[in-house]
C-alpha positions as CSV (number, residue, x, y, z in Angstrom):
1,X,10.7,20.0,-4.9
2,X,14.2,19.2,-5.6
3,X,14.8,18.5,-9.5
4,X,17.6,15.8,-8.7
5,X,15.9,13.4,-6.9
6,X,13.1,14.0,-9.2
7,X,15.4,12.8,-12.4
8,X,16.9,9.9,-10.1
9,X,13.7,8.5,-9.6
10,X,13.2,8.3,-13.3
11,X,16.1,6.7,-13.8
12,X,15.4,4.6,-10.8
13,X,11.8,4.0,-11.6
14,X,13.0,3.0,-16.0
15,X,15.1,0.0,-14.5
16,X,12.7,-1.0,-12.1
17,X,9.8,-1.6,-14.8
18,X,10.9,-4.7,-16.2
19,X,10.1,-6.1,-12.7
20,X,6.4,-4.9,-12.4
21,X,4.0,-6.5,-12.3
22,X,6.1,-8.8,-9.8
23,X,3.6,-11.7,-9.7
24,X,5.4,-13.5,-12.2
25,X,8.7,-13.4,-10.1
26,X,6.9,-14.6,-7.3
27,X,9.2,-17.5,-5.4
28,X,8.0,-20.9,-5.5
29,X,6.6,-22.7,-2.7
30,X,9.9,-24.4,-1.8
31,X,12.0,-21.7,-3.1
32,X,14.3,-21.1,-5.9
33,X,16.9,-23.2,-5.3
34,X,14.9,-26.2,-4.6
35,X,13.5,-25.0,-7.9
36,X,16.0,-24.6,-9.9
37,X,17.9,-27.7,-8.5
38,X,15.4,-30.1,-9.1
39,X,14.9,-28.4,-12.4
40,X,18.5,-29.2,-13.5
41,X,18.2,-32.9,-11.9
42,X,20.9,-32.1,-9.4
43,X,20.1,-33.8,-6.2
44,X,20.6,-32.3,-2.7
45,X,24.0,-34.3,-2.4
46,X,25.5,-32.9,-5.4
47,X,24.5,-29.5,-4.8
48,X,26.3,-29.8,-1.5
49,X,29.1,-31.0,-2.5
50,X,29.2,-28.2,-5.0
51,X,28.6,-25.7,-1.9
52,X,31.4,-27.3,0.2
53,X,28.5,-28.3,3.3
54,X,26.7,-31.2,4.5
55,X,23.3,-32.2,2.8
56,X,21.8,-31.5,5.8
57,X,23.0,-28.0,6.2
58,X,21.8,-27.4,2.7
59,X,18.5,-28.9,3.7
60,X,17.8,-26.1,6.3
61,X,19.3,-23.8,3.8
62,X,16.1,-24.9,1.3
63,X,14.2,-24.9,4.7
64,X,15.5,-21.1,4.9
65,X,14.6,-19.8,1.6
66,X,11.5,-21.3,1.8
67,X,10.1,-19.3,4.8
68,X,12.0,-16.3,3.6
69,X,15.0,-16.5,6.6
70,X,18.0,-16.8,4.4
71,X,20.4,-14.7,4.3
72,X,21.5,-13.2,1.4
73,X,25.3,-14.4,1.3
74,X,24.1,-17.6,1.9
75,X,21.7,-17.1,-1.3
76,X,24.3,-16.1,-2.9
77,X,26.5,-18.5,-2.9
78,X,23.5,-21.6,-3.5
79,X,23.2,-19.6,-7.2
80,X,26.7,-19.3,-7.8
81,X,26.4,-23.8,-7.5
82,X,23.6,-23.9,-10.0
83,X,25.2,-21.5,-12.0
84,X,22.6,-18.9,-11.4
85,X,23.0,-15.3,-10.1
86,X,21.5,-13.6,-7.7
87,X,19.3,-10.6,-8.5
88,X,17.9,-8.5,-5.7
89,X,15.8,-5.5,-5.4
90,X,13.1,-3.8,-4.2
91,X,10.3,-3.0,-6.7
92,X,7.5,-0.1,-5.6
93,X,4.0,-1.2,-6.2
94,X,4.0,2.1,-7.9
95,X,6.4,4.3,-10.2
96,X,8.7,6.6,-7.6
97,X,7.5,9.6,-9.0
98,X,3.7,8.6,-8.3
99,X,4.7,7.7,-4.7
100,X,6.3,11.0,-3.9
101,X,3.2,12.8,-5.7
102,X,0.3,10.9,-3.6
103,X,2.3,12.0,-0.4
104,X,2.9,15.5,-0.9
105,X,-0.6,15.9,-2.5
106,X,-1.5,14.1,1.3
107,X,0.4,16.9,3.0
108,X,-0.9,18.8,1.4
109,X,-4.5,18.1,2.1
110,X,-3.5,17.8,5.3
111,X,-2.2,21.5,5.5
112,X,-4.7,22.9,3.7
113,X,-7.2,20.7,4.8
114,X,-7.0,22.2,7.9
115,X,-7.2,26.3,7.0
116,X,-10.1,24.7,4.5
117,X,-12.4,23.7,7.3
118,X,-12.0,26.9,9.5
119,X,-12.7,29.0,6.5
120,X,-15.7,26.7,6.2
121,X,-17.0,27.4,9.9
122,X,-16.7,31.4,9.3
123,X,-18.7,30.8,6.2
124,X,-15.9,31.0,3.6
125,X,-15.9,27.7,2.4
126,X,-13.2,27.0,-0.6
127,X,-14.9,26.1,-4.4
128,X,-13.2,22.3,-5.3
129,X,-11.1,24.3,-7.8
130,X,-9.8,26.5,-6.2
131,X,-9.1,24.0,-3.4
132,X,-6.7,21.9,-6.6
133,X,-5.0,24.8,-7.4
134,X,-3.7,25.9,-3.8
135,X,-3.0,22.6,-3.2
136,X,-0.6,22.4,-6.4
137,X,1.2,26.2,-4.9
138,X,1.1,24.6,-1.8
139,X,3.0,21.6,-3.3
140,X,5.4,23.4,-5.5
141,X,6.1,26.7,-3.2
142,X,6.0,25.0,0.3
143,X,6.9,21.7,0.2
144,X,10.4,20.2,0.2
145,X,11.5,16.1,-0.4
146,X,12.2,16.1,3.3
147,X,9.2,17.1,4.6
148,X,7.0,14.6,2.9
149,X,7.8,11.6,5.2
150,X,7.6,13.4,8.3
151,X,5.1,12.1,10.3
């Protein structure tokens, strides 16, 4: 597999774990800018005002967040008024590097998985150990980034 993208999903995967576990960063119920705004006792008016829109567009706007339909300029701009900014990104459940390795260890099976089991009916079945070592040739020799999320 391709060095590269190996070493860019290190470097990907070190900024991305200050966000795991995510649970903390989970959005309250009526979203962060209600949040925030009520936490800085800023009431819908002023905030508003501050955004150059009616209170009731901002209402929908809190509406928005809320059931995750906001758009992200729109976001955007609600944090630039409380004098937030916005952070987005996507954080894997799992480091990169562990994603990449289940799914070509998957293909693998797959693959091999397949030859395994017709060796099996002619009576050659292959030993568990053997089986972990041509997966990891399989892996290494066969197996390129592009293949791995072809379905």
């Amino acid at each position: 597999m391709h060095r590269n993208l190996k070493r860019a999903r290190a470097v990907l995967d070190r900024r991305l774990n200050g966000f795991r576990p995510t649970a903390h960063l989970a959005a309250p119920p009526k979203g962060w800018v209600r949040a925030i705004r009520d936490s800085l006792g800023m009431s819908g008016a002023q905030l508003a005002r501050r955004m150059n829109i009616t209170p009731q567009s901002l209402n929908g706007l809190e509406q928005s967040e809320a059931s995750e339909t906001i758009r992200l300029e729109t976001l955007r701009k609600a944090a630039a008024a409380l004098g937030c900014q916005l952070v987005y990104a996507l954080v894997p459940n799992k480091p990169l590097e562990q994603i990449v390795d289940e799914q070509a260890r998957a293909k693998a099976l797959e693959a091999i998985g397949s030859v395994s089991h017709s060796m099996a009916m002619e009576d050659q079945k292959v030993l568990d150990d053997d089986l972990e070592e041509r997966l990891q040739i399989f892996i290494s020799q066969t197996l390129r980034d592009r293949d791995l999320w072809e379905d």
